[in-house]
C-alpha positions, 0 to 999 in steps of 0.5 A: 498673119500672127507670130508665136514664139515657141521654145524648143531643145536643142535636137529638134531646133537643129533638125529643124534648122538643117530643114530636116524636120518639117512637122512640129508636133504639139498638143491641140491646145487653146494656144495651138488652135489659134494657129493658121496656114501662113502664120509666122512660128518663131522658135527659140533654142533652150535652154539660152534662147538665144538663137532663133530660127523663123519658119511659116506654118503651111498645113496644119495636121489634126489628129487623136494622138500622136502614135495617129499623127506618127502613122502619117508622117516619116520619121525624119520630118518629125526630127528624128535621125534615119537610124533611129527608132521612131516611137511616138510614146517618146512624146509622152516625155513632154505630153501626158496621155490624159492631155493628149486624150483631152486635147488631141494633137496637132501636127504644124507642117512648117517651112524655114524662112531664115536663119537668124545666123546667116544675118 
């Protein structure tokens, strides 16, 4: 098992700390390939990084792009709000297509394990 930090913007650290957001979607990058099933994420709320929240990775997604991954999950586990659209070009934002075609995308399928908070 090894652990990563990853930073994160406050709307999806929210989502998923309140458990609502399951799956993490990055590119499938040197970094992201060294991810497995049981591995520990830790993400850390921009842009303090002060709070934490602590999740296991428990399945991990591979797809071309993300308007692929977005096809196979519902909106609310990739962190959006029920009344809100979901687009997968929103991902553009922090991911350019030459990359995504580059790499491919990864879609971490996570469980929250603690609230730093709540100690």
């Amino acid at each position: 098992m090894s652990k990563f930090i990853l930073r994160l913007n406050s709307q999806p650290f929210e989502a998923i700390k309140a458990g609502t957001k399951t799956i993490e979607m990055r590119l499938h990058d040197e970094k992201r390939k060294q991810y497995k099933v049981g591995d520990i994420l830790i993400f850390k709320k921009r842009p303090e990084e002060i709070d934490s929240i602590t999740v296991e990775i428990i399945a991990l997604h591979n797809y071309n792009s993300f308007a692929e991954l977005y096809k196979n999950f519902d909106k609310v586990s990739l962190g959006y709000n029920k009344n809100e659209q979901a687009n997968p070009e929103d991902m553009n934002e922090f991911y350019p297509n030459s990359e995504q075609e580059k790499y491919g995308v990864i879609g971490i399928e996570i469980k929250l394990l603690k609230n730093i908070e709540n100690f």
